[in-house]
N, C-alpha and C positions, 0 to 999 in steps of 0.2 A: 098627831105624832108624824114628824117628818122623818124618813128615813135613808139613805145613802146607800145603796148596794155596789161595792166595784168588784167586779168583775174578770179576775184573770182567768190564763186557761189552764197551767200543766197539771193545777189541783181540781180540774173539772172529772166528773161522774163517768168512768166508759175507756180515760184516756192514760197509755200508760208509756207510751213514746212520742217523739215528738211529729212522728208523718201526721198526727191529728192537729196540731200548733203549729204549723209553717204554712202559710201561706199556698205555698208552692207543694204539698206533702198530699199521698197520691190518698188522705186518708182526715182533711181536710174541712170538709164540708160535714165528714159526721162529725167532726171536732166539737165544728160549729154547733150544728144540733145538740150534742147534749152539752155544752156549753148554755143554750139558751133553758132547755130542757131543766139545770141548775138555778139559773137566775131566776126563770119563774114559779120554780118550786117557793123561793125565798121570796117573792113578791106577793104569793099567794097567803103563804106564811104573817108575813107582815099585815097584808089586808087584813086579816082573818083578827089579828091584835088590834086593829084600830088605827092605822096608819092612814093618813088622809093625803100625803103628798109623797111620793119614791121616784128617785132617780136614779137610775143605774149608768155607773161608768162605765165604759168598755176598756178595761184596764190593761187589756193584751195587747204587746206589740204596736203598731200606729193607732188602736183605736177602733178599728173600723174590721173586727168580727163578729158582733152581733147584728140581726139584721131587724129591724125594726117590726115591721111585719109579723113578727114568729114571736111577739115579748108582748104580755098581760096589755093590756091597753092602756090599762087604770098608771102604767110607769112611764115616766119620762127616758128616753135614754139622749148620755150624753157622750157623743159618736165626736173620732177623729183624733189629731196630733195636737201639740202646738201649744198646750195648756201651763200653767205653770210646775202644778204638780198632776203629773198625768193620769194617776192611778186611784186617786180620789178627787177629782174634779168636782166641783160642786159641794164637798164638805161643810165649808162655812155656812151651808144654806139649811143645814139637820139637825135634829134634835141625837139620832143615834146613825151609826154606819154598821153595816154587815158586809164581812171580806169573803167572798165565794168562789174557787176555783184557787185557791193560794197555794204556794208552796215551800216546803224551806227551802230557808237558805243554803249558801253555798257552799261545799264540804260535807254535809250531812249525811249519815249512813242510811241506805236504803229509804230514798227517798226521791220521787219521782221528779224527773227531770229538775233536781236543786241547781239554783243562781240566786244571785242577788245581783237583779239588774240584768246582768251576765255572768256569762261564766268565767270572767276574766279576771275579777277583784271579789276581797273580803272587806267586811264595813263594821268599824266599832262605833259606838255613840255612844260616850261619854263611859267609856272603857267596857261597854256592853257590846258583845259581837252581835249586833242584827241582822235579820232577812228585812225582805218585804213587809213582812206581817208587822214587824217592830216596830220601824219606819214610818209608815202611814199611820198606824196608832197612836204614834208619838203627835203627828201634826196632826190630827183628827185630836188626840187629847188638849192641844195649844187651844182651842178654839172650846174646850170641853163639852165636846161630842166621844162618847163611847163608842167603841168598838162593841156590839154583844153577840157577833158569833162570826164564827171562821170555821168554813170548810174546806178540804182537802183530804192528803194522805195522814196518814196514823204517826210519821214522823211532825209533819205542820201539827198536831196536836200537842205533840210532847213540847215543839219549841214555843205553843202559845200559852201554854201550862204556866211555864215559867216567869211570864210579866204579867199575862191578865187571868188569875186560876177561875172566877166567877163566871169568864164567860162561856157560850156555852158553842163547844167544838163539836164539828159535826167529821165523822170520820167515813170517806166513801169510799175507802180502795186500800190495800196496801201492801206497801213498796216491798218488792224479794231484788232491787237494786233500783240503778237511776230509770233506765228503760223495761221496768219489768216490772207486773203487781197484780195482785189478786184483785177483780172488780167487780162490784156491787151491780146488780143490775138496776138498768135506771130507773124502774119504776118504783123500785126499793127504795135509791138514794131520792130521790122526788119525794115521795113520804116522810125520808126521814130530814132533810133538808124542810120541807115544807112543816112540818111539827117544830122543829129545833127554832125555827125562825118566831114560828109563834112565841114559844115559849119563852125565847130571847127578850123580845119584847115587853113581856107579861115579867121576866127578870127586873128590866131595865122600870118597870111602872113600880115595882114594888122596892126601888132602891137597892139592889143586888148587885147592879156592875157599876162600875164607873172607871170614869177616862184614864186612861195610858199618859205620865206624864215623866216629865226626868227635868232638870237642874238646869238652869244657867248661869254661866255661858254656858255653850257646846259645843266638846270637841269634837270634829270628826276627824277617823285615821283610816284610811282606806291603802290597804295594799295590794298592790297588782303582781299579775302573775312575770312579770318581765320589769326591768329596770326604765327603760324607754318611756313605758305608760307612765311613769311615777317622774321622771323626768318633765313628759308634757303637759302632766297635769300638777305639778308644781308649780307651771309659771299664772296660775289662777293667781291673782292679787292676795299676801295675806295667805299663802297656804305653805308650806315649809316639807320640805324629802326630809326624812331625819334617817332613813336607811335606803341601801338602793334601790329597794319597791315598794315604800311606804313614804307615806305624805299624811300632814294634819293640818288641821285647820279649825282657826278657834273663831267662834261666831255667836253672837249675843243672843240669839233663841232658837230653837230644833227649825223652824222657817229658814231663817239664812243658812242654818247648818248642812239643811238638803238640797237648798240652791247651789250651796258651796259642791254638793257629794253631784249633784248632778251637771254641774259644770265638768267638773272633773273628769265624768265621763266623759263627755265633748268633748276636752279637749286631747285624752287620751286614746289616740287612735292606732299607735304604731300597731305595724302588721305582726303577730306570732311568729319564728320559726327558729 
């Protein structure tokens, strides 16, 4: 069994503002820690089911907050920027994926540090509002790799409810707003991450989950918070403004759909104010 762990941070075990997720944040480094604290609850997890190859993405930001060193041996990590799709790198290569430190999307009540992508745009696919968790499901589903377990806040549970109900949500903290949450202690959430991953596994062995998938073509409509962004990220080839902050774009599989959404971003850069 080959398995895919990616790895974001604001649904990490400990973390309920973002000084733990910024690079620069005076709060940082323990981010880090139980960030990794999380991934190898889930690697242990997996061993323990019989998994013979794991790679884990570093899914946060450029890539490069986990530190090698501090992660199960028996996993591969797959460290840095630059990839096509960044936040499950290495997909095509598993039989299942496990999404660990996720969180909802953007808008969402009480629920820690929510974005999608950022905090500056909202993402439909194929008239479904997506986060992150959707999204990567959806191209982990193109390739039929399952997703079977997502951990986070108690909000990322209710919105993974909704597309994938078999698999199995692990819930470590929860949101009393964006920057604010009741928290599990990590040796707790390590237990209970580490059981759930097994048990994921032992789901996925006995036909329980299966992949995340939606229609083609696909549309994507993405609308930003200012008219600017929707302007510069119009002139993407093929992508059409149909209001002053929203744009779509029609693309022949969920692949081109998120190269399309992640263009978008790139090319929508104007400043806020």
């Amino acid at each position: 069994m080959r398995v895919l762990i990616s790895a974001d941070m604001e649904g990490i075990s400990g973390i309920a503002e973002r000084s733990f997720v910024l690079t620069d944040g005076k709060n940082y480094d323990i981010g880090r820690s139980f960030m990794e604290s999380d991934v190898n609850a889930a690697i242990e997890g997996a061993l323990s089911a019989g998994a013979n190859e794991i790679y884990v993405t570093d899914a946060h930001n450029s890539g490069n907050n986990l530190r090698l060193g501090n992660l199960n041996p028996e996993a591969k990590l797959i460290s840095g920027s630059g990839r096509p799709f960044p936040m499950i790198a290495g997909y095509e290569k598993v039989d299942v994926a496990m999404f660990v430190g996720y969180h909802a999307r953007l808008g969402t009540s009480n629920a820690v540090l929510d974005h999608t992508y950022t905090s500056r745009l909202r993402l439909w696919i194929n008239g479904i509002e997506a986060g992150e968790s959707y999204m990567n499901a959806l191209l982990c589903g193109s390739k039929g790799v399952p997703v079977i377990l997502y951990s986070g806040d108690s909000s990322l549970a209710k919105e993974v409810e909704q597309f994938s109900p078999n698999s199995c949500r692990v819930v470590v903290k929860e949101a009393f707003g964006r920057s604010s949450a009741a928290l599990m202690h990590p040796q707790k959430s390590y237990s209970l991450i580490n059981e759930s991953a097994k048990r994921a596994c032992e789901k996925w062995q006995a036909g329980e989950i299966n992949p995340v998938t939606t229609t083609n073509p696909v549309e994507i409509k993405v609308e930003f918070i200012i008219s600017e962004m929707a302007e510069q990220a119009a002139v993407l080839p093929g992508a059409k403004q149909i209001d002053p902050r929203t744009v779509i774009s029609k693309q022949p599989d969920i692949e081109m759909g998120i190269k399309a959404f992640l263009s978008m971003i790139a090319l929508a850069k104007a400043p806020v104010f």
